[in-house]
C-alpha positions in Angstrom: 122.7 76.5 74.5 121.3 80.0 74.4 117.8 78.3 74.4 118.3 76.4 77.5 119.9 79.5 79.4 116.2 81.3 78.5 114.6 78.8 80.1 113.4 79.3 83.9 110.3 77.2 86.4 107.9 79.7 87.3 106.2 78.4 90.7 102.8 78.3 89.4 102.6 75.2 86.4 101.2 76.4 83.5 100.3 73.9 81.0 98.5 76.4 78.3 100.9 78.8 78.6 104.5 77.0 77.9 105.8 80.5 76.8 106.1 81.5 80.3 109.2 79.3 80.6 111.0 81.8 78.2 110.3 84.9 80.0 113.3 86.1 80.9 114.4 90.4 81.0 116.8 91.6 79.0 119.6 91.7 81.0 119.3 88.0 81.5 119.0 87.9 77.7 122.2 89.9 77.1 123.8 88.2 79.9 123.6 84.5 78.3 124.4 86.0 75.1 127.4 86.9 76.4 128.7 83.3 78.0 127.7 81.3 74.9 129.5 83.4 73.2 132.7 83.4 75.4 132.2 79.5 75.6 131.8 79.3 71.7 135.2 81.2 71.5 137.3 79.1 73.8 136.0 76.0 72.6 137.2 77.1 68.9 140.5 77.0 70.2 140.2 73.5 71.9 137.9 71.2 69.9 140.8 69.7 68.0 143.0 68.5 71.7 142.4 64.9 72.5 141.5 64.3 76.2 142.0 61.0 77.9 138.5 59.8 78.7 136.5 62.1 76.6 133.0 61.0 77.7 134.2 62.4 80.8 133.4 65.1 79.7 129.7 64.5 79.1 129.1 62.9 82.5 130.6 66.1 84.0 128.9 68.5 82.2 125.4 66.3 82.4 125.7 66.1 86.0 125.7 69.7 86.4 123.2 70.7 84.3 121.1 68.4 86.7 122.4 70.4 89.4 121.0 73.3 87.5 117.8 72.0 86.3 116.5 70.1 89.1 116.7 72.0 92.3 115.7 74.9 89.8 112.4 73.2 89.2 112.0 71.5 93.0 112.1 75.0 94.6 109.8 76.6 92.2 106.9 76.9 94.7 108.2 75.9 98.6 104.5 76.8 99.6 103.1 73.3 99.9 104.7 70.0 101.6 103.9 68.6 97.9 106.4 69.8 95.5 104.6 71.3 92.7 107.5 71.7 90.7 107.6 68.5 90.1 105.6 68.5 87.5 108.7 69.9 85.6 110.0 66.9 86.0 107.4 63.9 86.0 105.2 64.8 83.4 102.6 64.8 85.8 100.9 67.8 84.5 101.9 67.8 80.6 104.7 66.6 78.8 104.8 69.3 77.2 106.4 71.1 80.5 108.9 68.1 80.6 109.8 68.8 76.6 110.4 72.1 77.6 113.1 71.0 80.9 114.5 68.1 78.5 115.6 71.0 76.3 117.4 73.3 79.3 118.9 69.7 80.3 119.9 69.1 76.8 121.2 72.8 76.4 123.2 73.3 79.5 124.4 69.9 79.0 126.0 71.4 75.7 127.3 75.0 77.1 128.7 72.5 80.3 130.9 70.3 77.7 132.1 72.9 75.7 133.1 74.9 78.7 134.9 72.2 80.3 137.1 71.5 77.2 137.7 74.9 76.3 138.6 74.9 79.8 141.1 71.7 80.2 143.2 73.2 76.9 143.4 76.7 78.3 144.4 75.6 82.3 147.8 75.2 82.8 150.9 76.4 84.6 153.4 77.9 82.6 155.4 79.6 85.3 157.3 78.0 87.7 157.5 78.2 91.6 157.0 82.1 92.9 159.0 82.9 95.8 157.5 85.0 98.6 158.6 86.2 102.4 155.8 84.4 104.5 156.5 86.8 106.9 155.7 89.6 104.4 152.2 87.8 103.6 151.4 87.1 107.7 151.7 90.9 108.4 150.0 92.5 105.9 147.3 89.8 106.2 146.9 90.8 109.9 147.0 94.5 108.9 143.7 93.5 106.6 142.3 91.7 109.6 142.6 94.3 112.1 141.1 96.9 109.5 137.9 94.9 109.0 137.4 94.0 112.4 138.3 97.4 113.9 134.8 98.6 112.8 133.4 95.6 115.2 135.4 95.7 118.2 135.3 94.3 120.8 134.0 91.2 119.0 130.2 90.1 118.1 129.5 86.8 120.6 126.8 84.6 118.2 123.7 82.9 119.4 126.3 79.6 119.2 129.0 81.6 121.5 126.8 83.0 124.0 125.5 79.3 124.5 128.7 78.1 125.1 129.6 80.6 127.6 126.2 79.8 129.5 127.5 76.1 129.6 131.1 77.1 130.2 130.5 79.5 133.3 127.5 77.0 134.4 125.6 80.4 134.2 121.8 80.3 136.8 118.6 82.2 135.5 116.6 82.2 138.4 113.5 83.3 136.7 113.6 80.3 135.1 115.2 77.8 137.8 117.3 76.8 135.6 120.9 76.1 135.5 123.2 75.5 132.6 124.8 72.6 132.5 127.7 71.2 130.3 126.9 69.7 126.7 128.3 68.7 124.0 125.8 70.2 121.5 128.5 72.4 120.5 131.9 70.6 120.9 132.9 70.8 124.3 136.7 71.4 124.0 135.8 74.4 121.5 133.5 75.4 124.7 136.5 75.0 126.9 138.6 77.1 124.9 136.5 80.2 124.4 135.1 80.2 127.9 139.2 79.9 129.2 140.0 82.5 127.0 137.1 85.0 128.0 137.8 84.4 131.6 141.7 84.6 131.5 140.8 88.0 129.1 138.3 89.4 132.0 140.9 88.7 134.8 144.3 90.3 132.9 142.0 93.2 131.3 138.9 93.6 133.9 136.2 94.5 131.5 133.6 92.3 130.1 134.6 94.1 125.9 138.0 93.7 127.1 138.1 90.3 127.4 135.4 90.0 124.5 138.4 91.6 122.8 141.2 89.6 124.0 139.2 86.2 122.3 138.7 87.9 118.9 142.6 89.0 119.2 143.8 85.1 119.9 141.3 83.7 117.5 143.3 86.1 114.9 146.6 85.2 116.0 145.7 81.4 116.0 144.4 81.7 112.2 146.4 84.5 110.7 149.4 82.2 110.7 147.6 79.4 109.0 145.8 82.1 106.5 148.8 83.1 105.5 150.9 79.1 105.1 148.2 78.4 102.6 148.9 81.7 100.6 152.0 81.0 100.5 151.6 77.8 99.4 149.2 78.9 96.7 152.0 81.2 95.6 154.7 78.7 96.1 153.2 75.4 94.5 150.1 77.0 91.8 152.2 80.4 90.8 151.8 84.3 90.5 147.8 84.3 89.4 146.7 81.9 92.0 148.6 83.2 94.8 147.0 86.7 94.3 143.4 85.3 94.1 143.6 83.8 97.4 146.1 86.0 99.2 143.3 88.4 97.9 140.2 86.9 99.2 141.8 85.9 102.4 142.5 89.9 103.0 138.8 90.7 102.2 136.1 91.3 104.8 134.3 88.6 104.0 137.7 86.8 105.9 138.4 89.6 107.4 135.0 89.8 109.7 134.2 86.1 110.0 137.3 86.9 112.5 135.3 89.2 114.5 132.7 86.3 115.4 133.2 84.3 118.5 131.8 80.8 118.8 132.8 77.4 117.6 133.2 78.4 113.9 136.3 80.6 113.6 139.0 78.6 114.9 137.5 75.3 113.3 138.1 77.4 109.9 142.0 77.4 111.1 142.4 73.9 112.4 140.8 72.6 109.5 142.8 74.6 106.8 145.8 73.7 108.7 144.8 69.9 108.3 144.2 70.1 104.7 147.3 72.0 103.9 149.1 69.4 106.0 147.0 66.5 104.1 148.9 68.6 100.6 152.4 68.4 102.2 152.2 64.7 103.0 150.5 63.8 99.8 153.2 65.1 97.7 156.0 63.0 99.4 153.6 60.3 99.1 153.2 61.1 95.6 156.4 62.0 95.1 155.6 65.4 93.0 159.7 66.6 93.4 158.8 69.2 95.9 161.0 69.6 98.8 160.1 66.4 101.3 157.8 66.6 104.4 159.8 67.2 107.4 158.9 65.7 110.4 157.0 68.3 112.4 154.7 67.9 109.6 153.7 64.6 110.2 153.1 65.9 114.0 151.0 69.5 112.4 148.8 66.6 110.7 148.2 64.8 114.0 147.8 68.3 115.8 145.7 69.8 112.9 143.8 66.8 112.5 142.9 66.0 116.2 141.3 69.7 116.4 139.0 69.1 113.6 138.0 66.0 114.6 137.1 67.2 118.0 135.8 70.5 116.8 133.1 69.3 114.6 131.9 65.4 114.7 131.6 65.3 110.9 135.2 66.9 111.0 136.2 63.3 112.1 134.9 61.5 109.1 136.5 63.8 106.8 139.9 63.4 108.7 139.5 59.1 108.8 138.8 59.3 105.4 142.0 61.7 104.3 144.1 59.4 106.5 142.7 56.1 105.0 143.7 57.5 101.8 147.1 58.7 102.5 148.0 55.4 104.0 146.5 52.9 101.4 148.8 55.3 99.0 152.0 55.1 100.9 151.7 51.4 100.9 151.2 51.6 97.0 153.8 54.5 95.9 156.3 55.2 98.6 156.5 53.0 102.1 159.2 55.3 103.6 156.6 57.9 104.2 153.8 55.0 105.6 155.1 54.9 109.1 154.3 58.4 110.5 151.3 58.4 108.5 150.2 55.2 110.4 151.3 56.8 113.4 149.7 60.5 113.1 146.3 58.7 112.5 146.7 56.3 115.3 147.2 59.5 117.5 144.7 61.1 115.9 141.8 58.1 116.0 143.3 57.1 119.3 142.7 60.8 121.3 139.2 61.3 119.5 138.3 57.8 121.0 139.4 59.0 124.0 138.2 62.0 124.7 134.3 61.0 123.4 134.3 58.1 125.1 136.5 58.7 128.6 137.2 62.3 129.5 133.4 64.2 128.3 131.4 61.0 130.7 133.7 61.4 132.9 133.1 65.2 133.2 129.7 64.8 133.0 129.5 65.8 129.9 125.9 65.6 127.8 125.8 64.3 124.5 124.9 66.0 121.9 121.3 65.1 120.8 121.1 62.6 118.0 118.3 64.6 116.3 121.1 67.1 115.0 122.3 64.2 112.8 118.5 63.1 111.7 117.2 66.4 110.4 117.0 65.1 107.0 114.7 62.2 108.0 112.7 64.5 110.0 111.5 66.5 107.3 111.4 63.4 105.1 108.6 61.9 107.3 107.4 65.0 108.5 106.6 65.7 104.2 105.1 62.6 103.6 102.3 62.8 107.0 101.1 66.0 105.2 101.4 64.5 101.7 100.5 60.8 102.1 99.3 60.4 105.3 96.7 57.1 104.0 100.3 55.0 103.3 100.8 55.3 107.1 99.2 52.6 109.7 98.4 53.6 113.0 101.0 52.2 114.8 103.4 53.8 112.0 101.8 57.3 113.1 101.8 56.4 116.9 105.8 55.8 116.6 106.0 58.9 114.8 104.3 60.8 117.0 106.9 60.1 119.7 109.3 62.0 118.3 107.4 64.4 116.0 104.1 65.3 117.3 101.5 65.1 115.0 99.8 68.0 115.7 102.4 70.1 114.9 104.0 68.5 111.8 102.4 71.1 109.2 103.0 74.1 111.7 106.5 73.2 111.9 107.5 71.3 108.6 109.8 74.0 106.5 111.6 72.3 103.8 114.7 75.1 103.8 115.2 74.5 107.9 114.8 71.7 110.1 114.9 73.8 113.9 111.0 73.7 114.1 111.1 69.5 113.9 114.7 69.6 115.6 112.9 71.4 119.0 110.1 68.4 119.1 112.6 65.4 118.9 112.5 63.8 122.5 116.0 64.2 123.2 116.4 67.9 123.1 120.2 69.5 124.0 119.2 72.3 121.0 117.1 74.2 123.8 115.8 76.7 121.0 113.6 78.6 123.5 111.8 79.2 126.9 109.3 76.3 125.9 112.2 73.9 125.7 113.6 75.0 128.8 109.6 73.6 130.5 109.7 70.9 128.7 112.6 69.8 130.0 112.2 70.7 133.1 108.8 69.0 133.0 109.7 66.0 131.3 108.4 65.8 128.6 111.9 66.3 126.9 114.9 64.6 127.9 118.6 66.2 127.7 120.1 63.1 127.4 119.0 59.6 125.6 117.3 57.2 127.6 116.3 53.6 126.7 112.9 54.9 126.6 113.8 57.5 123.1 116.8 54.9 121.6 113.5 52.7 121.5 111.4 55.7 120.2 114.1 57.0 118.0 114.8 53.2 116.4 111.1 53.0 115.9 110.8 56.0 114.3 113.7 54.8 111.8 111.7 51.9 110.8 108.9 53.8 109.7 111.6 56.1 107.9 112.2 53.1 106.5 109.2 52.0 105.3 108.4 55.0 103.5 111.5 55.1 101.9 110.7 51.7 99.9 107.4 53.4 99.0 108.4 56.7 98.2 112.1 57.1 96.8 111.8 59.6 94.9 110.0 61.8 97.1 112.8 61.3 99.6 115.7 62.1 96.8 113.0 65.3 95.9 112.6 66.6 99.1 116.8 65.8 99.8 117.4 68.1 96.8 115.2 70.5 97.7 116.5 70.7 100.7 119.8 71.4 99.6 119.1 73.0 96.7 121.5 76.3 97.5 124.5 73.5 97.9 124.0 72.1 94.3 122.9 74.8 92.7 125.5 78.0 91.4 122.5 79.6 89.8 120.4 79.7 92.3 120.2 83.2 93.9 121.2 83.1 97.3 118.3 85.2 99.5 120.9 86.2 102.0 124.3 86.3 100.0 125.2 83.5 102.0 128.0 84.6 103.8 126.8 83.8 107.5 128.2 86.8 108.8 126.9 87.8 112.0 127.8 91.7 113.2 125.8 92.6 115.6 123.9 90.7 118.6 120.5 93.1 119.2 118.4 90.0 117.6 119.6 88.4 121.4 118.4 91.2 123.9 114.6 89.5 124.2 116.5 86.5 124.2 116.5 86.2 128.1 117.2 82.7 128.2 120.8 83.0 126.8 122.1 86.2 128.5 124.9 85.4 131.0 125.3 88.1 134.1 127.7 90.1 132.3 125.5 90.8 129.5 124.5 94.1 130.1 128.3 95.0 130.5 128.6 93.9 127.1 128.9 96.6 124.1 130.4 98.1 121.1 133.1 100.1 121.4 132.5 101.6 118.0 129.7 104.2 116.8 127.2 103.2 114.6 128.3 105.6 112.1 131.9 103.1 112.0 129.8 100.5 111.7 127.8 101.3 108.9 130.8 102.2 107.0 132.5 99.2 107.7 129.2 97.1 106.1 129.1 99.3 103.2 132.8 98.6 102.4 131.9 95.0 103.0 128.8 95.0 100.9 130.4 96.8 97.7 133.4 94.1 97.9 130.6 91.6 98.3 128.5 92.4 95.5 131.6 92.1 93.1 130.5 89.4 90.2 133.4 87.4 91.2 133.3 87.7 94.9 129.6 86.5 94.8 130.1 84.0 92.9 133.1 82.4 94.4 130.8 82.6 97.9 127.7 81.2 96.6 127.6 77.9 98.9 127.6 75.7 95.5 130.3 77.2 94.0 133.5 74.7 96.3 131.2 72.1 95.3 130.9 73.4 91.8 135.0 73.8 92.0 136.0 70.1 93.1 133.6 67.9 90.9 135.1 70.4 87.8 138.9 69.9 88.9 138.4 66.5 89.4 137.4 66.1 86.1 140.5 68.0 84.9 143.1 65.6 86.9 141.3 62.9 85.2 141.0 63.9 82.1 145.0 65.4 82.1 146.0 62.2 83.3 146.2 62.9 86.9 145.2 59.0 87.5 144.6 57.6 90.9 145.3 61.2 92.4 142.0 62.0 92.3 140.5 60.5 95.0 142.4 62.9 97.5 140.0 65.4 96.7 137.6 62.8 97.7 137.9 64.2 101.6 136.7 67.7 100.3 134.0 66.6 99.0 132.9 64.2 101.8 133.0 67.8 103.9 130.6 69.4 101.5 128.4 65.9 101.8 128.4 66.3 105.4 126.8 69.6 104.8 123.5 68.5 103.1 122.7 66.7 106.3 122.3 69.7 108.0 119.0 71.4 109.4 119.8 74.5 107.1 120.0 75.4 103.5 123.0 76.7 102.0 124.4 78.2 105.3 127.6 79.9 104.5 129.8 77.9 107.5 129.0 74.5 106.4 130.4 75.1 103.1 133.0 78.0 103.5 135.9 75.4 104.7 135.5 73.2 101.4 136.3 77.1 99.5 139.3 77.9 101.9 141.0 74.1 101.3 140.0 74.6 97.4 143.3 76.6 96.6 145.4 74.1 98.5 143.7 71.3 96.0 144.7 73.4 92.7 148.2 73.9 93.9 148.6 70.5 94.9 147.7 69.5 91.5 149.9 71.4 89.5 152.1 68.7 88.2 149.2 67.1 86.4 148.6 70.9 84.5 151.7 71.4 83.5 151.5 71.7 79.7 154.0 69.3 78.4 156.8 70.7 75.6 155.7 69.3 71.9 
């Protein structure tokens, strides 16, 4: 175990010089010394309990050392379209370099099992339910909020937010003749909202930082209440230790100042906590756990909560069908009296998302979001093997490609970690990155919306996708993992902590294109000197070992697949596949045009403490 912890996947291959995998500095050294050893300990105290499905325990712990190992050796050396570090892997440059990566598979694969029975014996719930005023929890959680976002007031608008206010207010730049017209590129009814709430702000208040103010204060009062259900839940259902955790995180700035942003993001955090706490509620009358039963304005929060998801994020709608399928194949199992409002709430739900997509945004005139958002994976897929193994294409494979990714600027644009490059040449083009796209479009030579013309283009381009799928599998899965290697990975290092938190908007002022009229009215109402010492409060409590772990983007992922072993191997049985819908969110994630970007993961880690609690029945440690 300590052997495989040693090991690292230096990006240059070095087949003479194997010793280089081993060079590690001390405090590395000392560092694995010390979680062996902690891992040896607990295990002593657990290797005589009998777990149902031991070799569960393997395949866990195996799967994550690959999670580990893999994207470790993929991301070695990013400098070429050809992954070098593949040779870690292959054995294309020695075996003894794949010896030496069988070992740190081998090893972690070790520390992972011991770990994971060490930690099913030690994981349970002694106390019972903890009582606390949810009230109590609500204020002092908006005294937290308003102290970290005090520092940032009025509010930071994000590249994302001003966007949507350019659409919302159908804003004009007449140096570039061009008008903004409404898309759904960014949900349209999380457009609505923000641009209603900015406007009714600026007409009650009359300043642009006033009404930049009055968003941030309703996007606070929307969530705070949510926030604070879920820690109280947390206390109620998991007990004292959790409760504290995430009553404490929630409180923190790294909460605390994703609050301050205004786009999209902030309230789909809310609505999409809210679901998955309602999701808990029903579950347990569904599962009958002997908590108090689901009343039935619950049933109507999980229609409410659900519907606001699903409209505020497309993927948000898979992960809400799939909760709802699973509720109601479960009610028809284990308890019927709860299967008719579950029906019901997803009816509502599937019915109104039908609706709106398909009848009130055409009607409205709406724009569609471009399909390329969904396709950034294939894009760099293709775009890899052009530069890699161009001879395995035909001409007419590299003429269909070249109507949606031009060839001549496949390697300028190809980046492994980020898709926008690709994204901006895709013929259908609602992103509108810069004042190039604007031309283009304006010239023709993008489209806004999908015509027959680029569905043809777009379904050719699949079938070449295709093609070199069946000839290069691997390279796909490689270039998949590599592209999502800061989603798998907990010990990769993060290069920007991750957290996505945006506090400040000078990175927009040569960023013409995207200023509305009021933009020069629009500033802090805090010195700089606030500032700063709002960020270095924030960065101490960030750099905490437990606070960057726990917002390392792999870590929720990490969190499920380990507490779905535990239900499992504490005889949870077929309640595992609720966490199922977690999961499928963090899947969603990987299919986006950015690596390891803190808001397509950070939902997954706010539902995670509604998922323990939930399953506190299975860890109660049974009287001998």
């Amino acid at each position: 175990m300590l052997v495989a912890l040693e090991i690292i996947y230096p990006s240059v291959v070095n087949d003479r010089e194997l010793h280089l995998r081993f060079a590690v500095d001390n405090v590395k050294m000392m560092a694995s010394l010390a979680i062996v050893a902690l891992v040896f300990v607990v295990y002593r105290k657990a290797k005589h309990q009998t777990l149902r499905f031991p070799w569960l325990t393997w395949v866990l712990a195996f799967g994550l050392s690959l999670l580990v190992n893999i994207p470790a050796a993929l991301v070695s050396n990013e400098a070429q379209a050809k992954m070098t570090g593949a040779a870690y892997l292959d054995g294309s440059s020695s075996f003894g370099q794949v010896a030496v990566t069988l070992i740190a598979i081998a090893g972690y694969t070790l520390l992972f099992a011991r770990a994971f029975q060490g930690l099913a014996y030690v994981l349970h719930f002694k106390e019972g339910e903890t009582r606390v005023n949810y009230w109590l929890v609500l204020v002092t959680l908006l005294v937290f909020w308003a102290f970290w976002v005090h520092f940032y007031v009025p509010g930071v608008i994000t590249w994302d937010g001003f966007r949507q206010f350019m659409e919302y207010q159908h804003q004009t730049l007449k140096a570039y003749n061009w008008t903004y017209v409404p898309t759904n590129h960014h949900p349209w009814l999380a457009t609505l909202i923000v641009g209603f709430l900015f406007d009714l702000g600026r007409s009650w208040f009359g300043s642009v930082n006033n009404a930049v103010l009055f968003v941030v204060v309703v996007q606070i009062l929307i969530n705070a209440p949510i926030f604070a259900a879920v820690a109280t839940y947390a206390f109620k259902r998991g007990g004292k230790v959790l409760g504290w955790l995430v009553y404490g995180f929630f409180a923190g700035p790294v909460v605390g100042l994703t609050m301050v942003m205004i786009d999209k993001t902030v309230l789909y955090y809310g609505f999409g906590l809210g679901f998955f706490l309602m999701y808990a509620l029903v579950a347990e009358t569904v599962f009958k756990h002997g908590f108090a039963k689901v009343a039935w304005w619950h049933y109507v929060l999980y229609a409410v909560f659900g519907l606001m998801m699903s409209l505020y994020r497309k993927d948000g709608a898979y992960v809400v069908d799939l909760a709802s399928v699973l509720l109601i194949v479960f009610a028809a199992i284990k308890n019927r009296k709860a299967l008719l409002p579950v029906v019901v709430s997803f009816v509502a739900i599937f019915g109104l998302t039908f609706a709106w997509n398909n009848m009130y945004l055409p009607a409205k005139g709406v724009i569609p979001g471009s399909s390329g958002e969904a396709l950034t994976i294939p894009l760099r897929q293709v775009a890899q093997q052009v530069i890699v193994n161009k001879k395995d294409f035909t001409k007419a494979d590299l003429a269909k490609v070249n109507k949606v990714m031009p060839l001549a600027t496949i390697e300028k644009y190809y980046n492994v970690q980020q898709a926008d490059n690709l994204k901006t040449t895709f013929p259908v083009d609602t992103f509108i990155r810069d004042r190039d796209d604007l031309k283009k479009i304006q010239s023709g030579k993008l489209s806004m919306k999908n015509t027959a013309k680029t569905k043809r283009e777009i379904s050719d381009f699949m079938s070449v996708w295709k093609k070199m799928l069946l000839k290069h599998p691997i390279q796909y899965i490689e270039m998949y993992i590599q592209a999502n290697s800061l989603y798998f990975n907990l010990f990769q290092n993060h290069p920007d902590g991750g957290d996505g938190l945006i506090l400040g908007w000078g990175y927009m002022d040569p960023i013409d294109y995207l200023h509305p009229d009021w933009y020069d009215d629009y500033t802090f109402m805090t010195t700089k000197a606030q500032r700063d010492f709002g960020y270095g409060a924030y960065t101490i409590y960030a750099n905490f070992p437990m606070v960057k772990l726990v917002t390392h983007t792999a870590f929720a992922l990490w969190a499920l697949l380990i507490l779905l072993a535990l239900v499992i191997v504490r005889g949870g049985g077929s309640r595992w596949l609720l966490i199922l819908p977690a999961l499928a969110m963090l899947g969603t994630a990987t299919l986006s045009p950015v690596n390891g970007y803190y808001r397509y993961a950070f939902l997954a880690l706010y539902a995670l403490p509604i998922l323990i609690a939930f399953y506190k029945p299975v860890f109660i440690k049974k009287a001998k």
